[in-house]
C-alpha positions in Angstrom: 7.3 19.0 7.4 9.6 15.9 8.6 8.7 15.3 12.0 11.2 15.9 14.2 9.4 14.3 17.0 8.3 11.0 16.3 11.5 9.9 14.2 15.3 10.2 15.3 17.4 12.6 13.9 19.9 11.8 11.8 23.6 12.8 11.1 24.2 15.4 8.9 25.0 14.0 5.0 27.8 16.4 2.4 26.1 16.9 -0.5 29.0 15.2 -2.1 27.7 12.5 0.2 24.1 12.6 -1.1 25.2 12.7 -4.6 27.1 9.7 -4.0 24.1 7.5 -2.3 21.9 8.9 -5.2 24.2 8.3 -7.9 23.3 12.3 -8.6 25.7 14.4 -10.3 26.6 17.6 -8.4 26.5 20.7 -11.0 29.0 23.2 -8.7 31.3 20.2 -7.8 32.7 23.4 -5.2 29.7 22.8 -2.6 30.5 19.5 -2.3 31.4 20.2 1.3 27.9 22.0 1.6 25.8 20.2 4.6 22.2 19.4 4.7 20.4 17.9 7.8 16.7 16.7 6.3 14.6 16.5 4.0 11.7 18.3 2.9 8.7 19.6 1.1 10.2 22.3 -1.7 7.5 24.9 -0.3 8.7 23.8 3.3 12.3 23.5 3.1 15.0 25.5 4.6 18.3 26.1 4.2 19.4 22.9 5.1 17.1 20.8 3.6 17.0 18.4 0.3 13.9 18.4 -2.1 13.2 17.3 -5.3 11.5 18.7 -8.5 9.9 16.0 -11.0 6.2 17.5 -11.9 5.2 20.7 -13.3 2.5 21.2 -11.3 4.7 22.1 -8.6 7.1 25.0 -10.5 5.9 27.9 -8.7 7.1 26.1 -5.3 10.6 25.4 -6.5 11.1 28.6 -8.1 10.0 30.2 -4.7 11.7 27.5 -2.5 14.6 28.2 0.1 15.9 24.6 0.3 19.6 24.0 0.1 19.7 21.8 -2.5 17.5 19.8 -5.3 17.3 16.4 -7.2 16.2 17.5 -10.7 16.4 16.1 -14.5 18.6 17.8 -16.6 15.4 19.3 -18.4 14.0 21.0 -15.3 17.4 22.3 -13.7 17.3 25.5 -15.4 14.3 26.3 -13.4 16.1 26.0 -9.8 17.2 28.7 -8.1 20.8 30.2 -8.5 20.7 30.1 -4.2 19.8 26.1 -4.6 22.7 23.2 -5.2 21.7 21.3 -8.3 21.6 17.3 -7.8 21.2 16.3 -11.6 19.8 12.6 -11.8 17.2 10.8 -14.1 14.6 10.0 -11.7 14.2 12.5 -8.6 11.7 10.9 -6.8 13.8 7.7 -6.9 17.0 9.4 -5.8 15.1 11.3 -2.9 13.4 8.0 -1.6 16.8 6.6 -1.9 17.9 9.6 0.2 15.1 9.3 2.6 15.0 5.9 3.1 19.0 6.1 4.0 18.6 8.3 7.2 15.1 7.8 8.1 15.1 3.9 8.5 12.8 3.9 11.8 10.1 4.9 9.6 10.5 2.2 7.7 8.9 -0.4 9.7 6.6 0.3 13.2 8.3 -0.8 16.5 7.2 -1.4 19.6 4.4 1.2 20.6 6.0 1.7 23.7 9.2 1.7 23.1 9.6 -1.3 24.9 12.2 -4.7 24.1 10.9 -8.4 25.2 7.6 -9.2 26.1 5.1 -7.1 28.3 4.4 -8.0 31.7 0.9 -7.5 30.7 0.7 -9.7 27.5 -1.1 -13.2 27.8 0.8 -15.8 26.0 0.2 -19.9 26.5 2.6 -22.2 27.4 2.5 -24.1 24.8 3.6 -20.8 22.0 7.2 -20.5 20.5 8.4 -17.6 20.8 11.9 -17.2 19.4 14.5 -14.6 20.2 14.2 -11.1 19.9 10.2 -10.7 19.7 8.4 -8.1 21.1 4.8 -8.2 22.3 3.2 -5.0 23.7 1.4 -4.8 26.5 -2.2 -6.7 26.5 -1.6 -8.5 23.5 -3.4 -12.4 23.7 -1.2 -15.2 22.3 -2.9 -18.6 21.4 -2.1 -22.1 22.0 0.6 -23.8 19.5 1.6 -20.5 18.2 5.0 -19.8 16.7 6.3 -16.4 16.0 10.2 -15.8 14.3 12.8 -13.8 15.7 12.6 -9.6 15.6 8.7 -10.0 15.3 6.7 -7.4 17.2 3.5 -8.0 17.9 1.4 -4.9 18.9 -1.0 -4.0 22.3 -4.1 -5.3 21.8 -3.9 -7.9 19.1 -4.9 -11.4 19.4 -2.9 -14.3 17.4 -5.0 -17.5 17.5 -4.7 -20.7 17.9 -1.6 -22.2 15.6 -1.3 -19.2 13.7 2.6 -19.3 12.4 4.1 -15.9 11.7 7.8 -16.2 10.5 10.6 -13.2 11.1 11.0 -9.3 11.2 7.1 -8.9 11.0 4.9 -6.4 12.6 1.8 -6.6 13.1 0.2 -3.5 14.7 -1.6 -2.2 17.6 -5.8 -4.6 17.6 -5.1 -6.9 14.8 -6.4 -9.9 15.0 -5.0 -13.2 13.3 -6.5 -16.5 13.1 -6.6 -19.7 10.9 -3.2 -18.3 9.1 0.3 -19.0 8.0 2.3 -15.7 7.5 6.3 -15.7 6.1 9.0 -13.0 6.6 9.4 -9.6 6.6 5.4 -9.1 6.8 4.1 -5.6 7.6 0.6 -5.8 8.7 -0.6 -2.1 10.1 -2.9 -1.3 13.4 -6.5 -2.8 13.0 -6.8 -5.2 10.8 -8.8 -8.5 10.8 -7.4 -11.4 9.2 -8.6 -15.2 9.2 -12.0 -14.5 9.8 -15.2 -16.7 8.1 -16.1 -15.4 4.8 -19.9 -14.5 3.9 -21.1 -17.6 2.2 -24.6 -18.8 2.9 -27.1 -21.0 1.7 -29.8 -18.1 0.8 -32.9 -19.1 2.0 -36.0 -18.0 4.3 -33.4 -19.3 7.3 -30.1 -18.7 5.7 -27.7 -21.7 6.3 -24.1 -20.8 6.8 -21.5 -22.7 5.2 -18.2 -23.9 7.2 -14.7 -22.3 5.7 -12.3 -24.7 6.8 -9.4 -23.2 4.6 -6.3 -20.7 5.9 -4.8 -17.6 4.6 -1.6 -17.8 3.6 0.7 -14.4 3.2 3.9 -14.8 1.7 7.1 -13.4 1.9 7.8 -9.4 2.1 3.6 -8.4 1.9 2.6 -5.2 3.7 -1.7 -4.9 4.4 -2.8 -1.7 5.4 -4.6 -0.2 8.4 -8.3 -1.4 8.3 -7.9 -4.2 6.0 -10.4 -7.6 6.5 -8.8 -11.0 4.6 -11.1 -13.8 5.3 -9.9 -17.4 5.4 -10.8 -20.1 2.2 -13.7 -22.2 2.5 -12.5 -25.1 0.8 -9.2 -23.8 -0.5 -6.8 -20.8 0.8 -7.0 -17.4 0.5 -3.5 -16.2 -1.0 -1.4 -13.5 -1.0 1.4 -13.2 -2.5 4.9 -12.6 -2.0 5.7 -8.8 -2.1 1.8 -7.4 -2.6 1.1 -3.6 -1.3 -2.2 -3.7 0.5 -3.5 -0.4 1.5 -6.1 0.9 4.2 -9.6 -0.9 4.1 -9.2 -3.5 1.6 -11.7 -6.1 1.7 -10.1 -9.5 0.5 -12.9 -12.1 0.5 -12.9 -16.1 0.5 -11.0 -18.4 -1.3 -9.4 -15.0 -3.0 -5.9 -15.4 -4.7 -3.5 -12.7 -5.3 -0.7 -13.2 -6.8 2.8 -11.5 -6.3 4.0 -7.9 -6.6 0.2 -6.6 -6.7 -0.5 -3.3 -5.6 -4.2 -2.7 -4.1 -5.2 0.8 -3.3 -7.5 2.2 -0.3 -10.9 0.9 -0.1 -11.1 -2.1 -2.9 -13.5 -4.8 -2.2 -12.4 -8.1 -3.8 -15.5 -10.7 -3.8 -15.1 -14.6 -2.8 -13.0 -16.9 -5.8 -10.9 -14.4 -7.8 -8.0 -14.4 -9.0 -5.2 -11.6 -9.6 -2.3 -12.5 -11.5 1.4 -10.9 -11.0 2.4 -6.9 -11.1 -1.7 -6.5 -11.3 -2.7 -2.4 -9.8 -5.6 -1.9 -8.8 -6.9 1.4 -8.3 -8.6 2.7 -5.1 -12.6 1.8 -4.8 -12.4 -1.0 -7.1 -15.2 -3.7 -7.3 -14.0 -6.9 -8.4 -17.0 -9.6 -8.5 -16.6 -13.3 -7.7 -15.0 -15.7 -9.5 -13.2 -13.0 -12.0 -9.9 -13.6 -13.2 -7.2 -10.2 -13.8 -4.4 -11.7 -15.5 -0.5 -10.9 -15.1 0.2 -6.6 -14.9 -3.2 -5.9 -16.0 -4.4 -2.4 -14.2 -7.7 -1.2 -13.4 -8.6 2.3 -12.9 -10.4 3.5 -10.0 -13.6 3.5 -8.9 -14.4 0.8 -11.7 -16.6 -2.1 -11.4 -15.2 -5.2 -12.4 -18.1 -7.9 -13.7 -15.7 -9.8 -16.3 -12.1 -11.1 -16.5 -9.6 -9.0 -17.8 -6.8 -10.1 -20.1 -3.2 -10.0 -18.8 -0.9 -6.6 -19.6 -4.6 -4.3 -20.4 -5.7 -1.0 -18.7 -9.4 -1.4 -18.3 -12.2 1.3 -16.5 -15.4 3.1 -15.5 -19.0 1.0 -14.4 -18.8 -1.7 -15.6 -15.2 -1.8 -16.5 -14.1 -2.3 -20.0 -11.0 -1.4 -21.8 -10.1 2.1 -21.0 -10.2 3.1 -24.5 -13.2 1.8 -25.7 -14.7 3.6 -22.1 -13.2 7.0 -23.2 -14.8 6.8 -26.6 -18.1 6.1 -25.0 -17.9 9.3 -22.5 -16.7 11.3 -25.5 -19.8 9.9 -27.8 -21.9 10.5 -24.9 -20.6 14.2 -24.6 -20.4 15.2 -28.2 -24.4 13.9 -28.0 -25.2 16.6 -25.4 -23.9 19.0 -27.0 -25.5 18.9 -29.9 -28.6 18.9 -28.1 -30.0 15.6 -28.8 -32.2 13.9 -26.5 -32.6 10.6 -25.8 -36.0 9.1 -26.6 -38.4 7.2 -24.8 -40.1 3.8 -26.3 -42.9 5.5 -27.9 -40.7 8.1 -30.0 -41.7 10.8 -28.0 -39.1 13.1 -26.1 -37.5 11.2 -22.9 -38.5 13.6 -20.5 -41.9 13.8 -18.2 -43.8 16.7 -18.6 
């Protein structure tokens, strides 16, 4: 349920309000006046309390909900309850997220973890970093020499922001993060614990391994949010890149010299080796592998849990170990299946039956 704890209350909306905001159409124009005070969950909402209804899977909680009112298509609104205010729109999810989004803006962004304007009495910060006005650093945060952070940054307890780093306006960056060797631009949301700027693993493999010197930066663009947990190295000759408006999620790894173009969205756990490239509007799914020096051109999308050996062509869905367009994989599993079950066995070099005796 929406916590009532952690994140302000808001004023009360009309659902002729909510219709409104949503662009919704109100079926019983009558409760217009009707009030509803949160959001929810259809198998946790009361009275007073909007939901939405876009996926089957979920029927036998809006036929049983009590909320006071749902965003449904105009193909599922026969299915609400006659107790429950219809909201007919194309897209529910949209229109609740709308909703949402409208009275729950301080869960939008993180703020200060103590609740807490200006700088900490506790924080380190040299003389020699700018600071401009209206940033917030926590208490025991460490801030480098030559520095420069923008105006209504926050900068969480704990972290460390190196040497020169520049990190422009209206960031966050959470609670232990660590920045170094970077240049960061606006509106950047970068969650509690992550590692950025670091050396990435390139050696000279050998009896004695040799390391080799990264000397490049990481450079985040505009309007990118990173995940908790996530590790972007810095180039070694060239920059690692992310682009503007990229969705990192929790424990990414984003290796050396990587660049990422803009509008990407990067799900839990990928690991993304040294010299790749992503194009534009590319998804990847959560556990992907990409290897080194692999190219995923413009709104291609991998599924998850793939293994990614070769470039993939711009605009094409491509899956499984290694990964290969998603239909030629399917055919494979289905060959593989229709094989077992008409008890064939694989054989061994020799003709003979595969298994041992």
């Amino acid at each position: 349920m929406t916590s009532t704890l952690f994140f302000k209350p808001r004023p009360s909306s009309t659902l002729a309000e909510i219709a409104a905001l949503t662009k919704a159409e109100l079926i019983d124009p009558s409760q217009g006046d009707r009030v509803i005070t949160g959001i929810a969950s259809l198998d946790e909402a009361g009275p007073m309390h909007l939901g939405f209804f876009e996926n089957l899977n979920y029927v036998a909680e809006l036929e049983q909900t009590c909320a006071g009112a749902c965003l449904v298509t105009q193909r599922h609104e026969g299915r609400v309850p006659s107790h429950v205010a219809v909201l007919r729109v194309k897209s529910p999810v949209r229109a609740f997220v709308t909703y949402a989004r409208h009275i729950h803006e301080d869960a939008m962004r993180p703020m200060s973890g103590f609740g807490s304007a200006g700088i900490a009495p506790s924080a380190v910060i040299h003389p020699t970093a700018h600071l401009e006005d209206g940033v917030i650093v926590d208490p025991l945060a460490v801030i480098g020499p030559e520095v420069e952070i923008g105006a209504g940054s926050v900068i969480g307890a704990g972290s460390v922001i190196a040497s020169g780093v520049k990190i422009g306006r209206d960031c966050n960056v959470g609670a232990n993060t660590t920045i170094q060797f970077a240049l960061i631009g606006n509106n950047v949301l970068i969650h509690p614990g992550c590692h950025i700027g670091q050396d990435g693993f390139r050696f000279i493999f050998a009896q004695t391994h040799q390391k080799v010197p990264q000397v490049g930066r990481v450079i985040i663009q505009n309007d990118v949010e990173i995940g908790s947990g996530t590790t972007v190295d810095r180039g070694g000759l060239r920059d690692t890149v992310i682009g503007e408006g990229t969705k990192i999620d929790n424990q990414v790894q984003v290796g050396h010299n990587v660049t990422i173009g803009r509008h990407c969205v990067i799900a839990a756990q990928c690991g993304l080796a040294g010299s790749l490239t992503l194009g534009d509007n590319v998804a990847l799914g959560a556990k992907v592998g990409v290897n080194n020096h692999v190219t995923i051109g413009d709104g291609a999308q991998i599924t998850a849990m793939s293994a990614v050996k070769d470039s993939v062509p711009a605009g094409e869905r491509w899956g499984g170990f290694f990964a290969k367009p998603t239909k030629q994989w399917f055919r494979e599993i289905i060959a593989v299946e229709r094989l077992l079950r008409s008890g064939a066995a694989p054989k061994s070099d020799d003709g003979k039956n595969g298994e041992r005796g």
